[in-house]
C-alpha positions as CSV (number, residue, x, y, z in Angstrom):
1,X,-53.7,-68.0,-213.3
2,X,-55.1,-71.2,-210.7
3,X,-56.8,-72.3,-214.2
4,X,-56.3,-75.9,-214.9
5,X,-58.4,-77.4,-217.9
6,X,-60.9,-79.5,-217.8
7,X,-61.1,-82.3,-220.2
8,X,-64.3,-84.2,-220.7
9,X,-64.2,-87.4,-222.5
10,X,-66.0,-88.5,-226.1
11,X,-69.1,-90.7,-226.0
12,X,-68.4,-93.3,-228.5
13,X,-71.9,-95.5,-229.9
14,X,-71.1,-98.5,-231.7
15,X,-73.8,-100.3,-233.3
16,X,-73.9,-103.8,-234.5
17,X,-76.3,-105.9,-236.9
18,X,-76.2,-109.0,-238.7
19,X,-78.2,-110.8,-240.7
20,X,-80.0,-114.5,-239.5
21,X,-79.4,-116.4,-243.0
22,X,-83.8,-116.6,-243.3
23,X,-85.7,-115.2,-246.2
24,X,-88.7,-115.1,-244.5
25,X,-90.3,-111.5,-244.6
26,X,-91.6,-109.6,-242.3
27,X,-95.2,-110.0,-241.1
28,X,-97.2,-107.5,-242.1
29,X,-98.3,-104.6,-239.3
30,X,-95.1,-105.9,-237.3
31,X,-94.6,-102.8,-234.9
32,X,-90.9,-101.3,-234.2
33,X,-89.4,-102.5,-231.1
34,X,-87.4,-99.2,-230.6
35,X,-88.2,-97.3,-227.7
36,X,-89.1,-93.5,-228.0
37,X,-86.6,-91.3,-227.5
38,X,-86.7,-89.4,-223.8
39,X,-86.4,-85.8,-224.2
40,X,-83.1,-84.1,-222.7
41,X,-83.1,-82.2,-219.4
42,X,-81.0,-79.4,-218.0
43,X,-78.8,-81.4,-215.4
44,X,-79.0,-77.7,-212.9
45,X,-83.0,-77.7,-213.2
46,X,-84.2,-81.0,-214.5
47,X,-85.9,-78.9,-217.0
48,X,-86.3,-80.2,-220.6
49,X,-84.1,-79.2,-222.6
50,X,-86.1,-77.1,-225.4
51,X,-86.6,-77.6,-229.4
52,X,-85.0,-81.2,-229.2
53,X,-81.9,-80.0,-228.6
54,X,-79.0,-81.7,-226.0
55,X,-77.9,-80.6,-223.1
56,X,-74.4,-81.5,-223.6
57,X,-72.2,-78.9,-224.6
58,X,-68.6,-77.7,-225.2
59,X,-68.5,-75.7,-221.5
60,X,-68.6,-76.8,-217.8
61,X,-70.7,-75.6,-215.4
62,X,-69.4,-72.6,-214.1
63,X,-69.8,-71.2,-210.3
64,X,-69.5,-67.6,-209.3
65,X,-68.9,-67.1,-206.1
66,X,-70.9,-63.8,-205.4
67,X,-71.4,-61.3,-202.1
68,X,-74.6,-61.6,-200.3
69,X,-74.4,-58.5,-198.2
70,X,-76.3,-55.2,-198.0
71,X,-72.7,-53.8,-200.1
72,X,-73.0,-55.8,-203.3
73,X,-76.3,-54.1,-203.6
74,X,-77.2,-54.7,-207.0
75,X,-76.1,-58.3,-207.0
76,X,-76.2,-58.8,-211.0
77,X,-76.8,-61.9,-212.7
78,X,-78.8,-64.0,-210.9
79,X,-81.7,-63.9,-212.5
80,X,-79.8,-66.1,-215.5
81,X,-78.4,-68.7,-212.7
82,X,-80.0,-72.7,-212.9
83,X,-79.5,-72.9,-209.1
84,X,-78.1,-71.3,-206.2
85,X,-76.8,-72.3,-203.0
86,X,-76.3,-70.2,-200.1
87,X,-73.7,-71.2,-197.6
88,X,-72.3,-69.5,-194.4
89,X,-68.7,-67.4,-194.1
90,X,-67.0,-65.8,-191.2
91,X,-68.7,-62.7,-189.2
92,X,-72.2,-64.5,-189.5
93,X,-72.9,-63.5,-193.5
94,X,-73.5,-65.6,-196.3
95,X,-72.3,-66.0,-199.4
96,X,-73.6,-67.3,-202.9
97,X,-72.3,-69.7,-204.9
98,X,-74.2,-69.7,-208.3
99,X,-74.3,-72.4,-211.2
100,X,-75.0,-71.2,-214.5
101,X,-74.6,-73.7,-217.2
102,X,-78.1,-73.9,-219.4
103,X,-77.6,-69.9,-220.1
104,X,-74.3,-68.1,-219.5
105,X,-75.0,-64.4,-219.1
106,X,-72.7,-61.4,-219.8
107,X,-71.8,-59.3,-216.4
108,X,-72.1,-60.7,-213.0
109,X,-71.2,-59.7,-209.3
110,X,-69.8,-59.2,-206.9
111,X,-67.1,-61.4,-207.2
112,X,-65.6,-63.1,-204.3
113,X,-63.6,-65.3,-202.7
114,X,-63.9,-69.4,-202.3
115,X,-63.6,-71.3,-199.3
116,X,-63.3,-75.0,-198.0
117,X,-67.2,-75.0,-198.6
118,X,-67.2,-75.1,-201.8
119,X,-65.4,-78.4,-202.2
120,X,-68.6,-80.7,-201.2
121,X,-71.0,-77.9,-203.7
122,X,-68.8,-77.7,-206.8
123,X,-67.4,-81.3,-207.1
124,X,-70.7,-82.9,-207.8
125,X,-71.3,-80.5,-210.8
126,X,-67.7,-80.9,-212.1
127,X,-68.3,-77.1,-212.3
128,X,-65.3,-74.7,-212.8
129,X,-64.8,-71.7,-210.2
130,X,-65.3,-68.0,-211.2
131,X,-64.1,-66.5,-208.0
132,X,-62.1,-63.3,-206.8
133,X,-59.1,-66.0,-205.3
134,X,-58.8,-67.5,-201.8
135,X,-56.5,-68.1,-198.7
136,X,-53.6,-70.0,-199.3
137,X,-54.4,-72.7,-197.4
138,X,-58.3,-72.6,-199.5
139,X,-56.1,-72.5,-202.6
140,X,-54.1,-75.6,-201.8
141,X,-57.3,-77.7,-200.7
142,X,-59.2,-76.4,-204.2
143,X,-56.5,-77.7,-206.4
144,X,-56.5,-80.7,-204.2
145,X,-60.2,-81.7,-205.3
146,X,-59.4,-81.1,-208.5
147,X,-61.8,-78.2,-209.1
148,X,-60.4,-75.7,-212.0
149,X,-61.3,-72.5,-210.9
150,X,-60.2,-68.9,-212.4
151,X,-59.5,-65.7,-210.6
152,X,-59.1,-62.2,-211.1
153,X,-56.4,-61.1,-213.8
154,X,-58.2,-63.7,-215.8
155,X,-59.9,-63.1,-219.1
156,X,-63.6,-61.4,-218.7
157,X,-62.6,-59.8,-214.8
158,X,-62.7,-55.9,-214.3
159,X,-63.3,-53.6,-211.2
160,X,-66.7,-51.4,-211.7
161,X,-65.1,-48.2,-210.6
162,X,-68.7,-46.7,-209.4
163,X,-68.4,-49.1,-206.2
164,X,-66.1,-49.7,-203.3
165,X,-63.8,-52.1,-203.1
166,X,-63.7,-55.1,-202.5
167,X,-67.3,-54.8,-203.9
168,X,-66.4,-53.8,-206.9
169,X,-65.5,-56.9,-208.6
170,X,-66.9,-58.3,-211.8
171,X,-66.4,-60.9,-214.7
172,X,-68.1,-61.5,-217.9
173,X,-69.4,-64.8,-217.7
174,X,-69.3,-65.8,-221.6
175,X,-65.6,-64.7,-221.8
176,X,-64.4,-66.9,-219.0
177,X,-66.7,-69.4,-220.4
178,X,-64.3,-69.2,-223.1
179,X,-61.2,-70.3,-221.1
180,X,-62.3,-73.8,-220.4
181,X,-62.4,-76.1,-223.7
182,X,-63.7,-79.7,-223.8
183,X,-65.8,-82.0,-226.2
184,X,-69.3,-82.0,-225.9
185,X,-70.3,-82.9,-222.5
186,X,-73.9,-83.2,-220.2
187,X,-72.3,-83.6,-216.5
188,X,-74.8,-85.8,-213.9
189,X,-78.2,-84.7,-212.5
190,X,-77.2,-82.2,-209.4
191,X,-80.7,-83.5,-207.8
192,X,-82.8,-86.4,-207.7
193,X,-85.2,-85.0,-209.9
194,X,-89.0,-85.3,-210.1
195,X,-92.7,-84.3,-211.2
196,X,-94.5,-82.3,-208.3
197,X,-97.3,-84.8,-208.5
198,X,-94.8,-87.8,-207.2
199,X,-94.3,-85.5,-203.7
200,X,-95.9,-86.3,-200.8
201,X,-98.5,-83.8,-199.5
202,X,-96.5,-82.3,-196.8
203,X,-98.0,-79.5,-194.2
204,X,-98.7,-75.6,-195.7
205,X,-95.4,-73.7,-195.3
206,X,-95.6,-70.1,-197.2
207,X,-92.9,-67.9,-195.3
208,X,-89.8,-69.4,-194.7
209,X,-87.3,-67.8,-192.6
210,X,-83.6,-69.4,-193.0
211,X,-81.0,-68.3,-190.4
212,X,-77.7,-68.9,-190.2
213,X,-75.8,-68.7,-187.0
214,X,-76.7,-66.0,-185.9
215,X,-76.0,-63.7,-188.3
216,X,-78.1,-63.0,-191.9
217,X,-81.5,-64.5,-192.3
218,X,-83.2,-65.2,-195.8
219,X,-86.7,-64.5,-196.0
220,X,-88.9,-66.1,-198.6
221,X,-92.6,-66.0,-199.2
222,X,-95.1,-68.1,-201.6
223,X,-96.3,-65.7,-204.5
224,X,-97.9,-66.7,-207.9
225,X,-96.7,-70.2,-207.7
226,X,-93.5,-69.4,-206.6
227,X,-91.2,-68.1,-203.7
228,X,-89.7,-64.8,-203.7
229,X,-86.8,-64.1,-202.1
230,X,-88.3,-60.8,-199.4
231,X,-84.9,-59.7,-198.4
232,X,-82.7,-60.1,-202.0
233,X,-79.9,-57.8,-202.7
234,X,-80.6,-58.6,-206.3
235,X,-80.7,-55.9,-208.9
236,X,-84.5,-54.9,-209.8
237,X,-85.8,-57.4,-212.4
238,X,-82.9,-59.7,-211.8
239,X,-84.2,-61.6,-208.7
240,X,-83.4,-65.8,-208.8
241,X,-87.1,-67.3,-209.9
242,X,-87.1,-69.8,-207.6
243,X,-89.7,-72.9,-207.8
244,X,-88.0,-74.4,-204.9
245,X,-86.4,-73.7,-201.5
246,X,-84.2,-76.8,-200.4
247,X,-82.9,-76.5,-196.4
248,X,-80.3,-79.0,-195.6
249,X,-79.2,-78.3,-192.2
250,X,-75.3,-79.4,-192.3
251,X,-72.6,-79.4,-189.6
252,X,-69.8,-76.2,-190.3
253,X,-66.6,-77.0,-188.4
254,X,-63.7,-74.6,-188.4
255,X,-61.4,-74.3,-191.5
256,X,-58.9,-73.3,-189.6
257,X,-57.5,-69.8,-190.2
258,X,-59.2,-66.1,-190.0
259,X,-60.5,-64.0,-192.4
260,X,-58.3,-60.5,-192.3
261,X,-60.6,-58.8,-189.6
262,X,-60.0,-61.4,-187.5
263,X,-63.3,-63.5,-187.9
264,X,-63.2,-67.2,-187.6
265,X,-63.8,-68.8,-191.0
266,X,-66.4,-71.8,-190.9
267,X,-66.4,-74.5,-193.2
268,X,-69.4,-76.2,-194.2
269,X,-69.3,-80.4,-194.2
270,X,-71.7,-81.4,-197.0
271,X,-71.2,-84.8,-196.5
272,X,-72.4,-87.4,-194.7
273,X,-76.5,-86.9,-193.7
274,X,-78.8,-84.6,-192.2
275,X,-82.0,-83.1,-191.9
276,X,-83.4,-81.8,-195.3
277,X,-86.8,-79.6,-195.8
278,X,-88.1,-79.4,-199.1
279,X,-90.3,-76.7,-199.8
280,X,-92.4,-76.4,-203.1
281,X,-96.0,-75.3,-204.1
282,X,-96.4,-73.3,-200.6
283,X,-96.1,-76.8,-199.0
284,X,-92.9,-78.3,-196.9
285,X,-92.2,-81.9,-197.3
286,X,-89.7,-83.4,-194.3
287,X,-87.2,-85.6,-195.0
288,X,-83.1,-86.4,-194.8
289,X,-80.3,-85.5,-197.3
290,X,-77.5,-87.6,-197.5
291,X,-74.0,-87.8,-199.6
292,X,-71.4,-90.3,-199.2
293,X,-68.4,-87.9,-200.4
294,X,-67.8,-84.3,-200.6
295,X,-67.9,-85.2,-204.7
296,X,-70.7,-87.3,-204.6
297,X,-74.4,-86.4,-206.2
298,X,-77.1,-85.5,-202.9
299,X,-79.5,-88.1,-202.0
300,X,-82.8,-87.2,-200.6
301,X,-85.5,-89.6,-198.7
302,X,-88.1,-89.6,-196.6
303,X,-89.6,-92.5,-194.2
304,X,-91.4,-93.7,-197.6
305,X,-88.8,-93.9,-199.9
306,X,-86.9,-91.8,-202.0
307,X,-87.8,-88.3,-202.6
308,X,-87.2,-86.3,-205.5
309,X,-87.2,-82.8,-206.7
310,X,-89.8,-81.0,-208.7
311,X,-88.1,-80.2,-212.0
312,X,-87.3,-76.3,-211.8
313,X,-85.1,-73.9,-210.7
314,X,-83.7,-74.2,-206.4
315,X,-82.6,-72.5,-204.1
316,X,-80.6,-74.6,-202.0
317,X,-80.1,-73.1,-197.6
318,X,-77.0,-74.8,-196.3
319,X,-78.6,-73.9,-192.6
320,X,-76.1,-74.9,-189.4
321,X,-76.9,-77.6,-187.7
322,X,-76.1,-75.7,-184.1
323,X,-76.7,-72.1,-184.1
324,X,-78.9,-71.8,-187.5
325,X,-82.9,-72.2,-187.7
326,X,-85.1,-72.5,-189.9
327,X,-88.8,-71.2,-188.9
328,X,-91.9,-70.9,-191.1
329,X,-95.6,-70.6,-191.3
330,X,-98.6,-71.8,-193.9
């Protein structure tokens, strides 16, 4: 297929040591200079990694590119996913591109299709593509970044003949998984991540209503010390346990071609800076979101300084700059 390998470099440590020619011993109750060592995190969550165990391993993270419309009803698999992000597609929908890495489930879906979007929120992760293909002219600019990406026909994809088509479309996630070999890798930090205690207090925010353009609006609300996602297609027990809602509001351009009805296809710029609303605890904290490249890591500040993100599991709203909103109320 599109599949291209990804392969990660080895770590090498070299240690020295040498010996000073005295005979001196030590003094006695001389303490260890050696620092402790930091436990590992999840680079998709900022989580620690658990049992002492490292969070660099012999697969990439992988992005599925899944339907967010009332006909992927049950969207499967998200409940396993580190972190989702949510960007507009032609006709006024969304679509989801999800990151799994720390856990790599079985069955997901709907699979779908990629667009130019994707470029600015897969390079940073150095993720490979699970995707149902793209447009030619998508295709060309995919290969372009350099971003591996597998499609139908690949190992792990069937069609669930108890749905329509193209809704219909799924992978096993630990088969393709099984596609891209590399040495034992941890990619970069997707956020700047945090403690909840280093935010600043912010203004009470429990329902959040993301729109985009128009067309679909996510709702979320502030339950049991997280935010539920009130209009999901997920499958029951399978909803994304998000700790955080992350807005950036972005400017979307044209790609440049139409989807097969005719629509328009926007594309998404996540580069450069914008507005960013960070909402944790039932609380939103403003700030601005910033990235110097389409493959460079997100920056987030405020007026104060830098701002970080509570270690946990995010839902990031790629909101328009014209057209979206984003409305909520404490």
């Amino acid at each position: 297929m599109f599949a291209s390998i990804l392969v990660a470099g080895s770590l090498v440590l070299a240690g020295c040591g040498g010996d000073d020619g005295g005979d001196e011993p030590d003094e006695p109750g001389a303490e260890s200079s050696t620092a402790p060592d930091v436990p590992d995190s999840w680079p998709l969550t900022g989580l620690e990694v658990p049992g002492g165990k490292s969070a660099a391993l012999t697969h990439p993270v992988m992005v599925l590119k899944m339907d967010n419309t009332e006909s992927s009803a049950p969207q499967v698999g998200l409940g396993k996913a580190d972190l989702v992000v949510e960007e507009l597609v032609e006709g006024g929908v969304t679509r989801l591109a999800v990151f799994y890495y720390s856990q790599v489930p079985g069955n997901v879906g709907p699979v779908r299709s990629m667009r130019a979007s994707d470029i600015g929120i897969v390079s940073p992760a150095d993720a490979a593509m699970v995707t149902s293909g793209a447009a030619p002219v998508t295709i060309r600019r995919i290969k372009e970044a350099g971003i591996t990406f597998f499609a139908e026909g690949a190992k792990g994809f069937y069609r669930d003949d108890s749905r329509i088509a193209p809704y219909n479309l799924f992978t096993n996630m630990n088969d393709v998984a099984t596609l891209v070999k590399q040495k034992e890798k941890r990619p970069g930090d997707y956020l700047p991540w945090g403690d909840a205690s280093d935010l600043p207090n912010g203004q009470p925010a429990k329902q959040i209503a993301a729109s985009f353009s128009g067309g679909h609006t996510t709702n979320w609300a502030f339950r049991d010390g997280g935010y539920v996602n009130e209009n999901t297609f997920a499958a029951d027990g399978d909803h994304f346990p998000a700790d955080t809602v992350l807005v950036l509001r972005v400017k979307v351009g044209d790609a440049g071609y139409t989807d097969p009805a005719g629509n328009p296809v926007p594309e998404t710029k996540l580069e450069g800076k914008g507005a960013a609303l960070l909402f944790h605890d039932g609380r939103l904290v403003r700030g601005t979101w910033s990235k110097k490249s389409l493959d460079s890591a997100l920056e987030l500040s405020t007026q104060a300084g830098k701002l970080t993100v509570p270690a946990g599991r995010v839902w990031i709203e790629l909101v328009p700059e014209t057209g979206g909103d984003v409305t909520f109320s404490g």
